[in-house]
C-alpha positions as CSV (number, residue, x, y, z in Angstrom):
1,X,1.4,-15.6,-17.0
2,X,-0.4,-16.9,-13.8
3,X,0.9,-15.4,-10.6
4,X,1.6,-17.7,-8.1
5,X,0.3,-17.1,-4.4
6,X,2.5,-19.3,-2.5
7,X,5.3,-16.3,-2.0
8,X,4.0,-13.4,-0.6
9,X,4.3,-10.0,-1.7
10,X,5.2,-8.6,1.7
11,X,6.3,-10.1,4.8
12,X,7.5,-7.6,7.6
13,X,8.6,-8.8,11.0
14,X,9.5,-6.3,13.8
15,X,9.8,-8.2,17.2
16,X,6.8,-10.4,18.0
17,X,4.5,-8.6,15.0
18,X,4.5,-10.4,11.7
19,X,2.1,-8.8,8.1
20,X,2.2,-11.2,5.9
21,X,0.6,-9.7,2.4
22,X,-0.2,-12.5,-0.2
23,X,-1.4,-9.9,-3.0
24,X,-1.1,-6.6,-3.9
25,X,-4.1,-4.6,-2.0
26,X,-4.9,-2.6,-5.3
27,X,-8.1,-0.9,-4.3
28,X,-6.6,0.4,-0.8
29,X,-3.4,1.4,-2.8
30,X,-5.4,3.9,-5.0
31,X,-7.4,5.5,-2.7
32,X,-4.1,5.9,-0.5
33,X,-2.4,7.6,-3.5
34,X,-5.8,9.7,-4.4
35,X,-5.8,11.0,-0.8
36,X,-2.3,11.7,-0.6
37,X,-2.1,13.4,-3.7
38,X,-5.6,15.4,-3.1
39,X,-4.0,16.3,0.2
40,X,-0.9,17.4,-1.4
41,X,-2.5,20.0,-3.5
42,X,-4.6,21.6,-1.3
43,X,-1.5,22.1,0.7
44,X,0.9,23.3,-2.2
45,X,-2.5,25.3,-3.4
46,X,-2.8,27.1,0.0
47,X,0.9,28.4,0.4
């Protein structure tokens, strides 16, 4: 199944700034999630 790039994946308008994503940043998605997750346990780990 090909995807098709015309429709974007997110589009968020607030006022006069408009994001317009036309694929799914996976890359910057999993080191997000790594981070948050990493960050999560040294905080539950800690208490």
């Amino acid at each position: 199944m090909a995807t098709d790039y015309s429709t974007p994946v997110l589009d968020i308008r607030c006022g006069g700034f408009r994001m317009t994503l036309q694929r799914v940043p996976v890359r910057l998605l999993t080191g997000l999630v790594t981070l948050g997750v990493s960050a999560l346990t040294a905080w539950l780990t800690t208490r």
